[in-house]
C-alpha positions as CSV (number, residue, x, y, z in Angstrom):
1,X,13.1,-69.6,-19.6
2,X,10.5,-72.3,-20.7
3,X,9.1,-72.5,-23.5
4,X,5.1,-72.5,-22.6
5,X,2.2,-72.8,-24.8
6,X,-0.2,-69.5,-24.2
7,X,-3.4,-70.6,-22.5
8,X,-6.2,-69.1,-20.5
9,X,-6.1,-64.8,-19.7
10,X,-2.6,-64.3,-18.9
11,X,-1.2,-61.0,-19.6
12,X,2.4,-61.2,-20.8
13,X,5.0,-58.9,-19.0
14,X,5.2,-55.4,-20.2
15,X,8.5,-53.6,-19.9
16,X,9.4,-52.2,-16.4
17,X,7.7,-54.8,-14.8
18,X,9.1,-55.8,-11.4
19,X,9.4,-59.8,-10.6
20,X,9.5,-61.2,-7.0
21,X,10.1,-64.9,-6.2
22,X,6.8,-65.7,-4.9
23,X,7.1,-69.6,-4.5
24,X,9.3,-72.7,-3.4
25,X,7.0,-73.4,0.3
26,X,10.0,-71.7,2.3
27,X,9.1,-68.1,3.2
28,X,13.1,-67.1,3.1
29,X,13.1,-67.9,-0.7
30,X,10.9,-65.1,-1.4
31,X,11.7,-61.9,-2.2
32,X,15.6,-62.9,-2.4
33,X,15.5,-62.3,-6.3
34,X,13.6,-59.5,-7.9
35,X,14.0,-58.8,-11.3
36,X,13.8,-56.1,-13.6
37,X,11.7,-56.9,-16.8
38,X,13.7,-55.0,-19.4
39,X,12.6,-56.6,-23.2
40,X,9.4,-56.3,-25.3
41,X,9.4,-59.9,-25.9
42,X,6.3,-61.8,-25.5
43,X,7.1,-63.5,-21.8
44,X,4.5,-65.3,-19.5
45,X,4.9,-64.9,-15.9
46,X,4.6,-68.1,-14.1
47,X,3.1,-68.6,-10.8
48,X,6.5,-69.2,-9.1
49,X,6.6,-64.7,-9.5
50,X,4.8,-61.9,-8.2
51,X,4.2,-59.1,-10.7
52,X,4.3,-55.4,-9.9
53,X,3.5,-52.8,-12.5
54,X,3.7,-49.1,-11.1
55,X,1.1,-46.9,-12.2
56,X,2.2,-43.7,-13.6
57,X,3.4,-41.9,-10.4
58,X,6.3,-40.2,-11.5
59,X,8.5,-42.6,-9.5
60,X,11.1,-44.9,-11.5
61,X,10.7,-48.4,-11.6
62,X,14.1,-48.9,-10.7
63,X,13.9,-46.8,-7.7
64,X,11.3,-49.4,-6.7
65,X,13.5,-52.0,-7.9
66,X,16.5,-50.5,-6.1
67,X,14.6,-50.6,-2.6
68,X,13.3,-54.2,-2.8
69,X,17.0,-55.3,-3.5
70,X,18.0,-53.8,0.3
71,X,17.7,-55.5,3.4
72,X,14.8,-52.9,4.8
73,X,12.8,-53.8,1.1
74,X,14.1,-57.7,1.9
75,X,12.6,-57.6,6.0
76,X,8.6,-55.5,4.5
77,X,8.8,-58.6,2.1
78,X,9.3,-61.5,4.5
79,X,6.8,-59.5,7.3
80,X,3.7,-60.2,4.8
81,X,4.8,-63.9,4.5
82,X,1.4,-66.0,5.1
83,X,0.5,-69.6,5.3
84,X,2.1,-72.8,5.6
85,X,2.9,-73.0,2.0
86,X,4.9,-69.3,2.1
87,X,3.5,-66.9,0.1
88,X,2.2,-63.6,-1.3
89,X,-1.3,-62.4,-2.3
90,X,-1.7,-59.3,-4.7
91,X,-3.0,-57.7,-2.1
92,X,-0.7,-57.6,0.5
93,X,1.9,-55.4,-1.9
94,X,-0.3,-52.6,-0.5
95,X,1.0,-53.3,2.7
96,X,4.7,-52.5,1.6
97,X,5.9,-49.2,2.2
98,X,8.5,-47.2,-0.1
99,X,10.6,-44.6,1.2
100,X,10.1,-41.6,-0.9
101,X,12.0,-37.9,0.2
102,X,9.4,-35.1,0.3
103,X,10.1,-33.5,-2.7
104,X,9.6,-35.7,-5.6
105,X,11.0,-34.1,-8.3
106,X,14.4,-34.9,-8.0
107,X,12.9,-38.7,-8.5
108,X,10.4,-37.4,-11.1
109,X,13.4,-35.9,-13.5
110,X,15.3,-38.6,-13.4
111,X,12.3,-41.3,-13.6
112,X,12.9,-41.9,-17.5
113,X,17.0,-42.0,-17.5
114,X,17.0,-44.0,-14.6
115,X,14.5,-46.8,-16.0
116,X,16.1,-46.3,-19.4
117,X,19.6,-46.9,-17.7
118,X,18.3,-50.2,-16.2
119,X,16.8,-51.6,-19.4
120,X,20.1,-50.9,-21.0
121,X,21.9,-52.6,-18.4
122,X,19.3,-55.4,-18.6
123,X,19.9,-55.9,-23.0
124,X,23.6,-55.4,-22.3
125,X,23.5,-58.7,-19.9
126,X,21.6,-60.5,-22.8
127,X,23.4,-59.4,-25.4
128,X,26.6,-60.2,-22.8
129,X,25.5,-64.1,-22.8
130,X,24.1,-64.3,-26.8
131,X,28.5,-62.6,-27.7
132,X,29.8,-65.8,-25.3
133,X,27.4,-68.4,-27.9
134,X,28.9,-66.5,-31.2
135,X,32.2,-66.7,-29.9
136,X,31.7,-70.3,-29.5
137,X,30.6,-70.9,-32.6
138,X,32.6,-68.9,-34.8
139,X,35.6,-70.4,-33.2
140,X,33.8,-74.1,-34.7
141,X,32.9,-73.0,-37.9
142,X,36.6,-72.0,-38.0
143,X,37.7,-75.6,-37.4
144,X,35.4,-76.9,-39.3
145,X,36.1,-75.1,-42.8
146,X,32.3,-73.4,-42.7
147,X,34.4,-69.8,-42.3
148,X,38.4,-68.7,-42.7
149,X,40.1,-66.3,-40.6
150,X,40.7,-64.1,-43.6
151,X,36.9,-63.7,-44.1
152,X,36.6,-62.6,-39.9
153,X,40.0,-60.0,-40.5
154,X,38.1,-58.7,-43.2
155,X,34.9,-58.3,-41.7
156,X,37.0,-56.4,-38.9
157,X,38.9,-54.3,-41.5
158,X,35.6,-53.2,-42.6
159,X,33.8,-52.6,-39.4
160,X,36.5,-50.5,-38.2
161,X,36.4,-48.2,-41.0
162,X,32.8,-48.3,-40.8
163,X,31.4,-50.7,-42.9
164,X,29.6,-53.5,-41.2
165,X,27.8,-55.2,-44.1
166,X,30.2,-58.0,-43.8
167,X,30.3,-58.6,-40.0
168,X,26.1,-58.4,-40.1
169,X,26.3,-61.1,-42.9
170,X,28.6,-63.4,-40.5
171,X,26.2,-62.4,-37.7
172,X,23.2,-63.0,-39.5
173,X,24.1,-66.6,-39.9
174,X,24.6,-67.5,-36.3
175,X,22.2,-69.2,-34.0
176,X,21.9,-71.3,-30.8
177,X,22.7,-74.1,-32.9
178,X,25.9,-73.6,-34.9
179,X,27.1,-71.3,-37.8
180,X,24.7,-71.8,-40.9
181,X,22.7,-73.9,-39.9
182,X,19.2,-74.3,-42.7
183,X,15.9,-73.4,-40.6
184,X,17.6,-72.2,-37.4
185,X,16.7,-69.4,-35.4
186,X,19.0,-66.4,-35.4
187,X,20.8,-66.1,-32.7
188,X,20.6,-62.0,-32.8
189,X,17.2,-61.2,-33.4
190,X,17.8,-57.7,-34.4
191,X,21.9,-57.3,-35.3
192,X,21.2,-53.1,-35.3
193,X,20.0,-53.3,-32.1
194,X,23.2,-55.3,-31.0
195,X,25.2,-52.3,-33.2
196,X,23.0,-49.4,-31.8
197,X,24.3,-51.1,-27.7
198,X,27.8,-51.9,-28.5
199,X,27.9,-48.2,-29.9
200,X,26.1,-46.8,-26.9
201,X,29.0,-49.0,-24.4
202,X,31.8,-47.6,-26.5
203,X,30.9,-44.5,-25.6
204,X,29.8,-44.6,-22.6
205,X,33.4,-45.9,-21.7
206,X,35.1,-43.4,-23.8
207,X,33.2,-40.4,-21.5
208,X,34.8,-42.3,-18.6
């Protein structure tokens, strides 16, 4: 994402908040990615998205989700196309109709697991990409003397017996741009968080 500078009444994505590609002057571009917003961070929609916020209905967001990934939710999309530059006025996403069976309340009890399972999914992704950047740069303050290997076997050593104040001080001192680095952002905003989802995975995998 771009970094922006917050001007004017824009209201910042809340979470469950649908995204459709809304913008690129070719009508097949939209609606081929929608995304599922799934942090609490401050993030500005750009006028390249649509944004769709369900009201409280009892319906999941990711059932919404689900149906705009298919080709029926693609072809709706792509019939309220309009104008030569290609694109999609608030208004129209009344025009869109979602398949919903009679009874709701099979959709209704599952409404908060099913959301909660795609936010999950959504942090696991991000968290997927921020291990990849903390591999990478463990394995360079390794070559370059900053840690030893003794102090990562210990950290291990400790983790697995259920300690993990030394592998959260290693953590801690990782960012985007290197191990240790003075005035740098963290790259794990909030390292129990990361704990709390690699806990959550573990298990997850164990049930299966």
């Amino acid at each position: 994402m771009n970094l922006v500078e917050r001007k004017g009444n824009v209201d910042p994505l809340a979470k469950k908040d649908i995204l459709l590609t809304n913008a690129a002057h070719d009508k097949n571009y939209i609606g081929k990615d929608v995304s599922f917003n799934h942090s609490d961070e401050l993030i500005l929609p750009s006028a390249k998205v649509l944004v769709i916020r369900l009201k409280e209905c009892g319906i999941p967001a990711s059932y919404v989700h689900a149906y705009l990934m298919t080709e029926a939710g693609y072809t709706q999309w792509q019939a309220i196309v309009r104008g030569i530059s290609a694109g999609i006025h608030p208004s129209d996403v009344a025009r869109i109709r979602i398949p919903v069976p009679e009874d709701r309340s099979p959709l209704e009890t599952m409404a908060v697991k099913a959301d909660d399972l795609y936010i999950q999914a959504g942090l696991a992704q991000e968290v997927s990409r921020l291990l990849t950047i903390a591999a990478k740069n463990l394995v360079e303050a390794l070559i370059e003397g900053q840690l030893t290997e003794q102090q990562l076997i210990q950290a291990q050593q400790a983790l697995d017996d259920g300690d993990n104040s030394l592998d959260q001080a290693i953590l801690s001192k990782l960012s985007n741009q290197g191990y240790a680095i003075e005035g740098a952002t963290p790259l794990f905003s909030d390292i129990d968080e990361l704990y709390c989802l690699l806990e959550s995975a573990a298990q997850t995998e164990a049930e299966e």
